[in-house]
Structures are given as C-alpha cells and as structure tokens.
C-alpha positions as CSV (number, residue, x, y, z in Angstrom):
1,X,181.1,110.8,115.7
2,X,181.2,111.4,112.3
3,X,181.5,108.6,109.2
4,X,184.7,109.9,107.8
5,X,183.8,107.8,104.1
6,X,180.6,109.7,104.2
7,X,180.3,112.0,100.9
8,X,177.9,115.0,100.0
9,X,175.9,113.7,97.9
10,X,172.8,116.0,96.6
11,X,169.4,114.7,96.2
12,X,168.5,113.6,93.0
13,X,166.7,115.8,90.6
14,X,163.1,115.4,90.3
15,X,163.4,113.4,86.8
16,X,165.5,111.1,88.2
17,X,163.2,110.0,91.2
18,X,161.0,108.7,88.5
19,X,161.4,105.0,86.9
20,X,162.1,104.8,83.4
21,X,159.9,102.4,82.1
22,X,160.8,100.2,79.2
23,X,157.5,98.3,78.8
24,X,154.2,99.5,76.9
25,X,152.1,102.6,78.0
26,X,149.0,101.7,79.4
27,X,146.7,103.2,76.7
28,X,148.2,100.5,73.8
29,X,147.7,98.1,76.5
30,X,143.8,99.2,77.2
31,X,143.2,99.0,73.4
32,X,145.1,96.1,72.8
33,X,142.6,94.4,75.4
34,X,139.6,96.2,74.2
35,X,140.4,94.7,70.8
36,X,141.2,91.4,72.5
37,X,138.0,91.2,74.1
38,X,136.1,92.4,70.9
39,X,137.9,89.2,69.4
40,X,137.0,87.2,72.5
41,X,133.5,87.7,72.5
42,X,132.6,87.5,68.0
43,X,134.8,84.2,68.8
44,X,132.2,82.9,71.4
45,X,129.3,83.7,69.3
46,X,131.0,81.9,65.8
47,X,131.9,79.0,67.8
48,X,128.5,78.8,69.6
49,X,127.0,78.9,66.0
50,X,129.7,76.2,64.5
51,X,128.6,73.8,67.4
52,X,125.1,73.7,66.4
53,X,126.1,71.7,62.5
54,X,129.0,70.0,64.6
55,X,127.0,68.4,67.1
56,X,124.0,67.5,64.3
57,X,126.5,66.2,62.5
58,X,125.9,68.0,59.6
59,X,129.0,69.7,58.8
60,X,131.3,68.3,56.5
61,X,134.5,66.3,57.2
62,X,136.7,68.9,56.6
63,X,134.7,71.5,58.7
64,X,135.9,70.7,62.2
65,X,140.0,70.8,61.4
66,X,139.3,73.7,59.4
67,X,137.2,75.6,62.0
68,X,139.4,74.4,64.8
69,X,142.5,75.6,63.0
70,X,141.8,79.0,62.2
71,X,140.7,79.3,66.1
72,X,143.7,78.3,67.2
73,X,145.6,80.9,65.1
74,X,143.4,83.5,65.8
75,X,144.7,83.0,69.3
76,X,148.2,82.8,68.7
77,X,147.8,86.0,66.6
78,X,145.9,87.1,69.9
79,X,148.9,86.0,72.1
80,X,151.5,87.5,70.3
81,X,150.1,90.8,70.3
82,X,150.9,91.1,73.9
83,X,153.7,89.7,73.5
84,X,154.7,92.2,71.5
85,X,152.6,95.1,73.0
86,X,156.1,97.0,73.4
87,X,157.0,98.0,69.5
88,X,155.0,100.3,67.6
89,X,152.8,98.5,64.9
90,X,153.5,94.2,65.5
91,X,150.8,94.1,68.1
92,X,148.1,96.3,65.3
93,X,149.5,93.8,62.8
94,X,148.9,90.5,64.7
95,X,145.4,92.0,65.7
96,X,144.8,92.0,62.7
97,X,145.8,89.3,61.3
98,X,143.9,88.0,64.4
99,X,140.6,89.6,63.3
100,X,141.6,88.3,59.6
101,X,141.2,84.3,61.0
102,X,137.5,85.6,62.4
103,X,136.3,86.6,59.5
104,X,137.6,83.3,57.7
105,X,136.1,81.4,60.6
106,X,132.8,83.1,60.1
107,X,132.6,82.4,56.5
108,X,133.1,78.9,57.4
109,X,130.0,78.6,59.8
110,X,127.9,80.5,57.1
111,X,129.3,78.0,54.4
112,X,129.2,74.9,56.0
C-alpha cells in the first residue's frame, strides 16, 4: 500500500548536505591558542620571577595590587579573545592588548 501524502522529493544537492557553520574556522582558533599559550607560559615565568621580591618582602607596597591587576587583565583580555574568536580583528585586538598588560607586568618585576 502506498502513503497517498507521500511527495517526490529529490535528494539534496551536495552543498546542501553540508552544515553551514556560523562559528570561527579552525585555523584562527589554532593561532588564537598558539598565542594564548605563548601568553600562558611568558605569564608563568613573570610571575615565578615577581614571587621571589614578594615572598622576601622586598617589593614595594604598591607592587603586589599593581602586579596582580595587570594579571588579571591580561586574562580577561585573554578571555575575550575567544569569546570573540568569530569577527575578524576583536580577538588580534584583545591579544594584543593582552600581550600589552605582559610587557607592563614585566617592567614591573624588572622595576620593583
């Protein structure tokens, strides 16, 4: 017996068996991690050499809130450049920006 509601319908052409995607291609992604990781690991090493003056107590007042605070918006800068990993140059802008709150935090450590 035969579905009388049944319609010929013709299989879909072979763009259409394929997602659209909406998110981020996966080579922005890879070098927004690379970059990431980069940040990651020059953050480890500054904030390996901050401890040292920290923990002699040896760095000024101001140095902990100071060194502290431009960690923290390094990784909010981090953050948001995933966040935004979809658009074209916000997650390049907040990387750097990102990068820009290393380099502060570095001159801290060497002027502490």
């Amino acid at each position: 017996m035969s579905n009388p509601y049944a319609q010929s319908v013709p299989p879909p052409a072979a763009s259409a068996t394929r997602p659209q995607s909406d998110g981020p291609r996966l080579l922005v992604l890879a070098g927004i991690s690379a970059w990431a990781l980069l940040l990651v690991v020059a953050g480890i090493a500054t904030a390996t050499t901050a401890a040292v003056p920290i923990m002699g107590g040896e760095a000024p007042d101001w140095f902990l809130w100071a060194f502290s605070g431009t960690g923290v918006a390094g990784m909010i800068l981090t953050m948001g450049s995933f966040a935004t990993a979809r658009l074209k140059a916000a997650p390049w802008l907040f990387l750097l920006g990102a990068t820009l709150t290393l380099v502060v935090a570095s001159f801290l450590v060497k002027n502490a």
